[in-house]
PASEBA-1860 file (N, C-alpha, C; in nm, 3 decimals):
! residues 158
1> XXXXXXXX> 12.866/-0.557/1.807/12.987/-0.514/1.739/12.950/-0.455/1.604 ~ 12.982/-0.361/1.529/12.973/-0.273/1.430/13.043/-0.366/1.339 ~ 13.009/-0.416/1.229/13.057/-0.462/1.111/13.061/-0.375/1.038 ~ 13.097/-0.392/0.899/13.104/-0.377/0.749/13.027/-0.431/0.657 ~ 12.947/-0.339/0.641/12.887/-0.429/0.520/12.917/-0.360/0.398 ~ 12.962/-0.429/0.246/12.980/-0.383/0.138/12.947/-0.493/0.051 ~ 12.913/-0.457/-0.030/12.938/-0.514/-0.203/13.031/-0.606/-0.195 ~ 13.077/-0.728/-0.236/13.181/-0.769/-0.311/13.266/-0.753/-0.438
9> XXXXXXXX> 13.161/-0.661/-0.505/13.218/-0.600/-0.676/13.361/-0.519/-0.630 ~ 13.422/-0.486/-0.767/13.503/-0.359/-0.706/13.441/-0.260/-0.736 ~ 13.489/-0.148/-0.651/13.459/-0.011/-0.690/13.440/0.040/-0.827 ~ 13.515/-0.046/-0.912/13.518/0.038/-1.080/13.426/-0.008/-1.124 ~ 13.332/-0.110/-1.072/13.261/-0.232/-1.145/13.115/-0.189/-1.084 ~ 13.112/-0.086/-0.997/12.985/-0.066/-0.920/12.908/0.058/-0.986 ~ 12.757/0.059/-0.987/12.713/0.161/-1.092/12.695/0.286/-0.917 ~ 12.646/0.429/-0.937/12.618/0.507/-0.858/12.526/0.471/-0.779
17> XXXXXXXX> 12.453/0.434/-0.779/12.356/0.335/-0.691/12.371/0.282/-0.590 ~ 12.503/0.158/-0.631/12.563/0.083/-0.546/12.627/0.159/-0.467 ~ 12.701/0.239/-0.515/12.813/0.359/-0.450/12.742/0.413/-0.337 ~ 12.623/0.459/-0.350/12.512/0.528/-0.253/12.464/0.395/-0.128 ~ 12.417/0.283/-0.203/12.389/0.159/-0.088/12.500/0.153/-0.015 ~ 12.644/0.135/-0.068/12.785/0.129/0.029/12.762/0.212/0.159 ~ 12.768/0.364/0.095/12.771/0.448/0.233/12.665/0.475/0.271 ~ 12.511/0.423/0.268/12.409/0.402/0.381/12.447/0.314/0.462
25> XXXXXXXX> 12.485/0.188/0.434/12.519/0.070/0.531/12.647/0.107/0.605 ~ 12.736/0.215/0.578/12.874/0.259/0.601/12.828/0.351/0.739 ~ 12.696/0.408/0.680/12.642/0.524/0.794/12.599/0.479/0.892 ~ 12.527/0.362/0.888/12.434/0.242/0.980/12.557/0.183/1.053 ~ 12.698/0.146/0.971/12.788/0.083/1.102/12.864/0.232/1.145 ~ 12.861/0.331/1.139/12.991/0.396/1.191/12.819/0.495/1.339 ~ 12.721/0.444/1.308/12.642/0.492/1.400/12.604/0.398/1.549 ~ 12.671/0.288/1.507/12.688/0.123/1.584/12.790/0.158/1.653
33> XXXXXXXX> 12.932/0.200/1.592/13.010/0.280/1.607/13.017/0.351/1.748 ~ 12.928/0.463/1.707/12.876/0.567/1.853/12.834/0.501/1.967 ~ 12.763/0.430/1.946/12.690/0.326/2.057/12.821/0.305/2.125 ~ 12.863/0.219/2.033/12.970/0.081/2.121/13.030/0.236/2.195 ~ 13.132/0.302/2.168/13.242/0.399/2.221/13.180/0.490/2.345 ~ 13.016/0.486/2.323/12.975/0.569/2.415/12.953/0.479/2.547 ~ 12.938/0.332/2.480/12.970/0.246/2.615/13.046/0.194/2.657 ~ 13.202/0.225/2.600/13.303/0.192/2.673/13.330/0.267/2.739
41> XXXXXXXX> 13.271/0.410/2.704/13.338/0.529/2.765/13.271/0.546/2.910 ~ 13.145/0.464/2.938/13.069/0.480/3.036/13.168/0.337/3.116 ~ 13.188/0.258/3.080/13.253/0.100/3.140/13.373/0.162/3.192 ~ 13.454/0.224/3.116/13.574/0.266/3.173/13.558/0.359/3.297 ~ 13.464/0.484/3.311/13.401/0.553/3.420/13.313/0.505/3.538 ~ 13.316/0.391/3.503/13.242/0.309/3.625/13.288/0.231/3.742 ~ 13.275/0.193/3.872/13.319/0.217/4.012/13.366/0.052/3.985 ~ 13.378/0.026/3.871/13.437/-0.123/3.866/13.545/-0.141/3.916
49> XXXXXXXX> 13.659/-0.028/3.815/13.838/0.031/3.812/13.820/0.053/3.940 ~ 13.747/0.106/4.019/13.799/0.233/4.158/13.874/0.128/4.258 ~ 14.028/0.194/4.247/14.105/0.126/4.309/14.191/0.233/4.335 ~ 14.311/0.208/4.468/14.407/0.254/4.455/14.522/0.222/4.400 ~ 14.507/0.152/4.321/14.634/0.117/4.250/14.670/0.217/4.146 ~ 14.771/0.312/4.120/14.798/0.376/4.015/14.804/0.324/3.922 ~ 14.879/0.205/3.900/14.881/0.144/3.743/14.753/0.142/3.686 ~ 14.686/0.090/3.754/14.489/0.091/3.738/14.483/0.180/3.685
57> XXXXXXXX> 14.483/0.344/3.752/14.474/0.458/3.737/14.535/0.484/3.570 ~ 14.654/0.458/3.543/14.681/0.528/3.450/14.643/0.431/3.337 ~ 14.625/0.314/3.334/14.574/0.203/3.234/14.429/0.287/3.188 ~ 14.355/0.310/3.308/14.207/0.443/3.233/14.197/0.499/3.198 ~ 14.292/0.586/3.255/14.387/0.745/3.179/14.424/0.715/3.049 ~ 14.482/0.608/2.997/14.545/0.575/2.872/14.417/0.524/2.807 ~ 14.348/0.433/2.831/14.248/0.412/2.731/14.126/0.498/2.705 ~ 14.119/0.625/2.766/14.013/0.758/2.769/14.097/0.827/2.645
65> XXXXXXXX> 14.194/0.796/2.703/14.264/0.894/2.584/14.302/0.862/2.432 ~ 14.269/0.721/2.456/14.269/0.657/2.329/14.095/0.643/2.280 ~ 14.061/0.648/2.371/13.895/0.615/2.318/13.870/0.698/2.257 ~ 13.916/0.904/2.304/13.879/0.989/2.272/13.916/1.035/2.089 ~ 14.054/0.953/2.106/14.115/0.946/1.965/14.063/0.924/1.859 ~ 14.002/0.772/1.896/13.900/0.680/1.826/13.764/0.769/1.789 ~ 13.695/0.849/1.904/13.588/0.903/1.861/13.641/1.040/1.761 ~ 13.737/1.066/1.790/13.796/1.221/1.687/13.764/1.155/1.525
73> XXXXXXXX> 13.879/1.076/1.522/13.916/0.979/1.418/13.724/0.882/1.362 ~ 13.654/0.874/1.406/13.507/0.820/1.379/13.432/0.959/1.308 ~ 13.446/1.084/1.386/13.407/1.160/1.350/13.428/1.211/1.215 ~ 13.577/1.242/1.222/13.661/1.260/1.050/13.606/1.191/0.986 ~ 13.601/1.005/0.955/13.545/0.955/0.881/13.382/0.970/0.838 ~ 13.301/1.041/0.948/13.160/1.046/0.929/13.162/1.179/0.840 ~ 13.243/1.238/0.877/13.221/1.385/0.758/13.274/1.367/0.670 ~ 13.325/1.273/0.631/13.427/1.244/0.478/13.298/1.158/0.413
81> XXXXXXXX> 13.235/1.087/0.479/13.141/1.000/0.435/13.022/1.093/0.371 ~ 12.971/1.173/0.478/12.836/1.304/0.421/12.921/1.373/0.293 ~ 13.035/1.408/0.319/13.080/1.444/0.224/13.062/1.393/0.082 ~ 13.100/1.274/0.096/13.129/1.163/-0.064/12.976/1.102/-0.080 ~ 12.901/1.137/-0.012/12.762/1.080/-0.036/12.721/1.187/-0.135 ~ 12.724/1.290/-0.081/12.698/1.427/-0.160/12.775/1.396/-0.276 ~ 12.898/1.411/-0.303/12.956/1.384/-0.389/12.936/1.331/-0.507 ~ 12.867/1.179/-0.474/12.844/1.087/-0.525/12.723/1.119/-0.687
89> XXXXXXXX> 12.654/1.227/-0.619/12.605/1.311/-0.685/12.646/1.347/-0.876 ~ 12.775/1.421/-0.848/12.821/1.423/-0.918/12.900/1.333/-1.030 ~ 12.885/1.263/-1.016/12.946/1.146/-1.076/12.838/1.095/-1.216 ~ 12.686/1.144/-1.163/12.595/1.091/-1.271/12.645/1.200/-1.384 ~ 12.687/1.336/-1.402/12.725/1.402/-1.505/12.844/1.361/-1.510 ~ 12.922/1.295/-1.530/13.048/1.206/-1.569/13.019/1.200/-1.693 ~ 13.144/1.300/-1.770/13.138/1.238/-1.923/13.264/1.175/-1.976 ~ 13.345/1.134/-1.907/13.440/1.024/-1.932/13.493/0.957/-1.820
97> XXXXXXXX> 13.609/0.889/-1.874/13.598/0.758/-1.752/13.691/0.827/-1.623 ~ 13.821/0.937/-1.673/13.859/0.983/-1.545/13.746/1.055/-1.478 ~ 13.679/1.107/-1.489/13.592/1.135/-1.366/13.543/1.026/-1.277 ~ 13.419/0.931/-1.345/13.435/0.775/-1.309/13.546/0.797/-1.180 ~ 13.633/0.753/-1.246/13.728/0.664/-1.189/13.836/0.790/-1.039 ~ 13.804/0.901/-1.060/13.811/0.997/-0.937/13.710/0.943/-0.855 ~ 13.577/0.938/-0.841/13.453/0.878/-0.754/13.467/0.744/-0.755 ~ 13.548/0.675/-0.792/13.528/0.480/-0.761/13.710/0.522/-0.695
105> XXXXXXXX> 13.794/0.593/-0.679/13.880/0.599/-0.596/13.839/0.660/-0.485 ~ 13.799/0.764/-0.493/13.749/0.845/-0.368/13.614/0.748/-0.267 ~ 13.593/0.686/-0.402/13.490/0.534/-0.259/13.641/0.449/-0.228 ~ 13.675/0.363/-0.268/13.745/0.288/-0.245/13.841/0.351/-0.121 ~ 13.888/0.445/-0.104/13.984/0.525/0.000/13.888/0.536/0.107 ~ 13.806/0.583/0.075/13.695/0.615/0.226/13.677/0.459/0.297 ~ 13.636/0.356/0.179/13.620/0.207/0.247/13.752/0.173/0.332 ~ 13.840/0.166/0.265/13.953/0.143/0.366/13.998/0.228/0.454
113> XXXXXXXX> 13.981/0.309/0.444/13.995/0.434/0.576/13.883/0.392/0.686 ~ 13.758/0.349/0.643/13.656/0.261/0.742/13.729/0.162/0.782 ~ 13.750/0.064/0.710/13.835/-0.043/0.762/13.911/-0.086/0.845 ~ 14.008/0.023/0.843/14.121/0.091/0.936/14.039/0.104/1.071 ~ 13.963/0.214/1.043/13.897/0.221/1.186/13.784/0.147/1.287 ~ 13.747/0.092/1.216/13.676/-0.067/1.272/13.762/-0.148/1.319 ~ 13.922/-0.193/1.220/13.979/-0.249/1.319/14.074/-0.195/1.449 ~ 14.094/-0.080/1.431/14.138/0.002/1.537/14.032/-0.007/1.638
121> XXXXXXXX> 13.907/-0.014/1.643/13.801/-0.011/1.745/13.801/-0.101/1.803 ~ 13.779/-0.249/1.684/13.790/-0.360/1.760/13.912/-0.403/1.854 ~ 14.032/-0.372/1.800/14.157/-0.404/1.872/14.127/-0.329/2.004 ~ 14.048/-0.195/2.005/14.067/-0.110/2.159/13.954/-0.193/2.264 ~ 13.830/-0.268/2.200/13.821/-0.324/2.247/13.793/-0.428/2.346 ~ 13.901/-0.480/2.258/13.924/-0.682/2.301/14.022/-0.576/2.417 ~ 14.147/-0.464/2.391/14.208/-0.451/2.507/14.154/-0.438/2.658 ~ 13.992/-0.366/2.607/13.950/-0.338/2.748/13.897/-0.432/2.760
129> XXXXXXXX> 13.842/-0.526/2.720/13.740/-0.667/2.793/13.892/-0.745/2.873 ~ 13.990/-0.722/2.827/14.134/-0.818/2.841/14.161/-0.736/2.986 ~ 14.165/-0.656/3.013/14.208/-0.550/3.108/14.058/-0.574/3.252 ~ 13.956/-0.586/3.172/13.836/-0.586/3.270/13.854/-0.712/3.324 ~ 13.849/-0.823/3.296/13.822/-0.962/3.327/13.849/-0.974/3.460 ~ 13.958/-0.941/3.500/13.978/-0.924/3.650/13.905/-0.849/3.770 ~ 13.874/-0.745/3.697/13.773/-0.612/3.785/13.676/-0.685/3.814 ~ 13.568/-0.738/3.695/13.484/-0.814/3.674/13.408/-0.945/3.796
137> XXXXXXXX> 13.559/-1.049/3.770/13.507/-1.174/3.890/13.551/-1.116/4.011 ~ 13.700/-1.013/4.050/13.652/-0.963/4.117/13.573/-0.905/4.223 ~ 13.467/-0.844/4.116/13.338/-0.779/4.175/13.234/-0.913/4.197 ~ 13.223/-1.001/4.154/13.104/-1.089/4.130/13.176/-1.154/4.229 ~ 13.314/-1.210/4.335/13.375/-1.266/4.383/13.296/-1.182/4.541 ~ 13.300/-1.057/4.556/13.283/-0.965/4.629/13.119/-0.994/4.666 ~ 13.083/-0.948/4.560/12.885/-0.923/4.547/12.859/-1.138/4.619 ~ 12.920/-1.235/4.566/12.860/-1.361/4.615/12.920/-1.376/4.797
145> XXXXXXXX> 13.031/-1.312/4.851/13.066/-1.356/4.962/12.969/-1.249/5.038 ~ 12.928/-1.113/4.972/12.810/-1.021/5.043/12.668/-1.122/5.064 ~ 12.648/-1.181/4.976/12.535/-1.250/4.964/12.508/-1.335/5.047 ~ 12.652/-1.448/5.052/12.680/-1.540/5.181/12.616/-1.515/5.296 ~ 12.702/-1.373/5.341/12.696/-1.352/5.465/12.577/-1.312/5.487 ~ 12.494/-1.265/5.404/12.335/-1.214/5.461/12.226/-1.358/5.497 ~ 12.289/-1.410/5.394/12.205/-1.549/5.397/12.239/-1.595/5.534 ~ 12.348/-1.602/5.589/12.456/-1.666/5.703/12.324/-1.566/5.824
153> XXXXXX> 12.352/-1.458/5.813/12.289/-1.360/5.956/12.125/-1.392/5.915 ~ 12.084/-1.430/5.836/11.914/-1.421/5.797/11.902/-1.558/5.862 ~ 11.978/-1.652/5.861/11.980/-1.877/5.924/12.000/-1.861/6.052 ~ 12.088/-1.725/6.084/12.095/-1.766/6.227/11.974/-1.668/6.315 ~ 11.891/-1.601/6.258/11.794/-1.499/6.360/11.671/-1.606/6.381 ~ 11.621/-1.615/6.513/11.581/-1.720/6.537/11.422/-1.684/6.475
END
């Protein structure tokens, strides 16, 4: 699972440095990020769902289309991030405190705009492990009575 890692200081209280450590570790989870989405996106495409049930059907349909959201929305945040890294730059010629304090807002907005979307990820999800559980034993319900029966025809060949 992709965490957060940050500072506990606030933003106004953090020198440029820190500002720069934030969004390396920001870059390291929203690249955890990619992982996880690229493997739900493979879980959801896999012969687990294959059913005829439409509801099935459109429960996949709906969470592809939300996954895809999620990766739009990951993306935005990764270019806002290269962005304000660069940025961050500027902040060492700061000759008073509103500038400062434009770059310790413009971090602080990006963190919670991360925030947002970590827990939007996580909530999507717990939905699909909640939605799988069934597919799941299921299949393992299926794969042990296959197993049975081979064992069953292998006891009885003389």
């Amino acid at each position: 699972m992709a965490t957060l890692s940050y500072s506990y200081k606030s933003t106004i209280e953090k020198s440029v440095e820190e500002l720069e450590n934030d969004t390396i570790e920001w870059d390291k989870t929203l690249q955890n990020c990619t992982k996880e989405l690229f493997f739900l996106k493979h879980l959801l495409m896999s012969d687990i769902f294959q059913t005829n049930d439409p509801g099935t059907t459109e429960k996949i349909k709906s969470f592809s289309e939300e996954l895809e959201d999620l990766k739009t929305e990951k993306i935005e945040v990764q270019l806002t991030l290269r962005n304000h890294k660069n940025d961050l730059n500027g902040m060492l010629e700061c000759e008073d405190i509103s500038c400062d304090i434009f770059y310790q807002t413009q971090h602080q907005e990006l963190l919670n705009r991360l925030k947002d979307l970590l827990e939007n990820i996580q909530q999507f999800k717990l939905s699909i492990f909640h939605f799988s559980i069934p597919f799941l034993k299921r299949k393992t319900l299926h794969t042990e009575e296959i197993e049975l029966q081979l064992k069953r025809k292998k006891d009885t060949k003389p």
